[in-house]
C-alpha positions in Angstrom: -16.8 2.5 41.0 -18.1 2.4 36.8 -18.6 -0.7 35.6 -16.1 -1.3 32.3 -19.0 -1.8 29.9 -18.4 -5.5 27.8 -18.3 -5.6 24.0 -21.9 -8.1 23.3 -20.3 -10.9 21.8 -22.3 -13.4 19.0 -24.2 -16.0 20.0 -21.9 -19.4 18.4 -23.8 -20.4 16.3 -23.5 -17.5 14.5 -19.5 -17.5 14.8 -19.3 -19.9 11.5 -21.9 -18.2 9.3 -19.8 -14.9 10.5 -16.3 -16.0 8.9 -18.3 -18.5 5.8 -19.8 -14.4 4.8 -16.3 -13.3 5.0 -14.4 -15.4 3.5 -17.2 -15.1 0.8 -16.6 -11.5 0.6 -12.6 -11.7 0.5 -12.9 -14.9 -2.5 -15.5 -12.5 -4.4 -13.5 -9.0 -4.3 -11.8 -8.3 -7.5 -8.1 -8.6 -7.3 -5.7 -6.3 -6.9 -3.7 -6.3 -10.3 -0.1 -6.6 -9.8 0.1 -5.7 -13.4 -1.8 -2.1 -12.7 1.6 -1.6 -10.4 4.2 -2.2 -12.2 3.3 -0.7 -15.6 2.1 2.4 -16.8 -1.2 3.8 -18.1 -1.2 4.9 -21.4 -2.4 8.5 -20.1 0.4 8.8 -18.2 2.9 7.5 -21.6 0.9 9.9 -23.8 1.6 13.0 -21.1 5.4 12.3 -20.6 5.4 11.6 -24.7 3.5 15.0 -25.0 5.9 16.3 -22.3 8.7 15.1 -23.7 8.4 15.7 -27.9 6.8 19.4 -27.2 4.0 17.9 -29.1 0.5 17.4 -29.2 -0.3 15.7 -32.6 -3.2 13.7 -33.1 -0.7 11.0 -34.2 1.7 10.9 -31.2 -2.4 9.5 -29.5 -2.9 7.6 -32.0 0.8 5.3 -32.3 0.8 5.3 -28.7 -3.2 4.0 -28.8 -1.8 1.5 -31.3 1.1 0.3 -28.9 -1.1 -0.4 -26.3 -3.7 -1.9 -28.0 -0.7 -4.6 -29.5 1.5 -4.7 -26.6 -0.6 -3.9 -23.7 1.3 -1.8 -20.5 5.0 -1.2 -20.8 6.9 -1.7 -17.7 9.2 1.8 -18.8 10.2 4.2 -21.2 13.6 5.9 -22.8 13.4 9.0 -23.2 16.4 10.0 -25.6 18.0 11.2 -28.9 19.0 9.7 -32.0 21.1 10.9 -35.4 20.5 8.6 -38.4 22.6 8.8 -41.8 21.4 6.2 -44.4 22.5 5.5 -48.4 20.7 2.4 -48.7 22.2 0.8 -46.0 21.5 3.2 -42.3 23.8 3.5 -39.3 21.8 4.8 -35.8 23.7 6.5 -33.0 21.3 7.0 -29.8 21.1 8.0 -26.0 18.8 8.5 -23.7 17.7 7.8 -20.1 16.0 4.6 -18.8 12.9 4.9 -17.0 11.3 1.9 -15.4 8.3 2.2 -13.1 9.8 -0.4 -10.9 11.8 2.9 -9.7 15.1 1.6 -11.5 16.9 4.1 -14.3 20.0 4.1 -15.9 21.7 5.9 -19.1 21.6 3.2 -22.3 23.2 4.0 -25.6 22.0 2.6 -29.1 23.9 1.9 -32.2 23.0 -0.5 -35.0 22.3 -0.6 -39.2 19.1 -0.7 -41.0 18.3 -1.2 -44.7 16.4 1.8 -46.0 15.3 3.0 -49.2 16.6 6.5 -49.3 19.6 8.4 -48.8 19.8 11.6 -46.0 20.7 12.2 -42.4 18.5 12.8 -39.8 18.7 14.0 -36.2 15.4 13.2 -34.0 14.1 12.7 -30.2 13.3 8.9 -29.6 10.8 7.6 -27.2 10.7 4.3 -26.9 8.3 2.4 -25.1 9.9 -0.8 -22.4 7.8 -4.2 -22.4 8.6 -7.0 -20.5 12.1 -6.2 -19.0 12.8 -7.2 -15.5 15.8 -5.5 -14.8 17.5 -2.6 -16.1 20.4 -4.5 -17.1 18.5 -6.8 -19.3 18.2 -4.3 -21.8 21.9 -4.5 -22.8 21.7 -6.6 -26.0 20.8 -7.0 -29.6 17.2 -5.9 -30.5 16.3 -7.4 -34.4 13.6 -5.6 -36.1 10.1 -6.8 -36.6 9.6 -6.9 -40.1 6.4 -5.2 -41.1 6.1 -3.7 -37.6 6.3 0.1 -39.1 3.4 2.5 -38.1 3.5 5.7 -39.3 0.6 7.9 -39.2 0.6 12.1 -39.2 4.4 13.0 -39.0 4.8 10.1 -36.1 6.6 6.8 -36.5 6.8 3.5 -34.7 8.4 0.3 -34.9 8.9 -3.0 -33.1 12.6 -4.3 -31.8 11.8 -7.6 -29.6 14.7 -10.1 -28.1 12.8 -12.8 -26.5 10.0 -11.9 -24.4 11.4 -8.1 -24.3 9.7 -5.5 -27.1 10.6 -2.2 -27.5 8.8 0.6 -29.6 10.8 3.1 -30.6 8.8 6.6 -31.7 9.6 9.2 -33.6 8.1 12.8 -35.0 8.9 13.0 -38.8 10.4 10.2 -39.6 10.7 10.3 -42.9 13.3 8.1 -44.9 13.3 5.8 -41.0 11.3 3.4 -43.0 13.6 1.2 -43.5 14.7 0.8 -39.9 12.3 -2.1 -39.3 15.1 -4.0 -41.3 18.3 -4.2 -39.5 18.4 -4.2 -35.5 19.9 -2.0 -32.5 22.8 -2.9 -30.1 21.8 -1.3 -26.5 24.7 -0.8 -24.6 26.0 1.1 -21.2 28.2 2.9 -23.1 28.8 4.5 -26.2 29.8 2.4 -29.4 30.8 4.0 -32.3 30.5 0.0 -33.8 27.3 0.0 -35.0 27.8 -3.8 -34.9 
């Protein structure tokens, strides 16, 4: 009959200085970023963005460069269109589709005025970036403008809406006239408004 051979087994003294190395090790590791999870790289933002706007522009890199370097790792993204008209004073119809890396989407509608400082109408994609919202339902509500927060550089455009702790950074190709949107704010709803109050 074999003999079931025995695992060797540490001397005890040697037990403690064992689990004092280990829990060294564990305390010393790097830890895991929860923040890594539940946001998105800006590769991956500047691939959908490319993806998305049939564009590679140097500026789409650069605005999106700029949004991360300002607002760090947006939790999502809306990927949608908008149709501005604008005499002085703008109105903003939009829609698009909700994108949270959480898993959680959802179809949002936008409608609010702006103060601009020309006069046309203008029909564009939108991708806005998503920072700081928890839940998908939080989005629903008055977004002012950031005054001053315009970036425009090479054709693309960017602004900052924030309500609280949630920012949101609308982008656009050719902007033009859309200038004056960083005056005024957006009403996200879960349907559509024709109230652009």
């Amino acid at each position: 009959m074999k003999s079931i051979p025995q695992c060797p087994t540490l001397p005890a003294p040697f037990l403690p200085l064992l689990l004092l190395l280990l829990a060294a090790a564990l305390l010393l590791a790097p830890p895991a970023r929860a923040d890594d999870t539940a946001t998105y790289d800006q590769d991956s933002v500047l691939q959908e963005a490319r993806k998305f706007f049939g564009d590679t522009t140097e500026g789409l890199a650069k605005v999106i460069e700029k949004a991360f370097q300002e607002k760090g790792r947006p939790v999502g993204y809306i990927k949608g269109e908008e149709v501005s008209a604008a005499v002085t004073v703008g109105l903003s119809y939009g829609k698009g589709d909700l994108v949270l890396k959480s898993g959680e989407t959802g179809k949002v509608f936008w409608q609010g005025p702006s103060v601009g400082f020309d006069l046309g109408l203008n029909a564009s994609k939108v991708f806005v970036l998503v920072y700081h919202l928890k839940d998908k339902n939080d989005i629903f509500q008055r977004y002012p403008g950031v005054d001053g927060s315009l970036y425009w550089v090479a054709g693309v455009g960017m602004n900052y809406q924030q309500r609280d702790e949630i920012v949101l950074a609308p982008i656009r190709l050719g902007v033009g006239w859309r200038a004056g949107a960083s005056v005024g704010y957006m009403h996200y709803t879960r349907e559509r408004s024709y109230l652009p109050f």
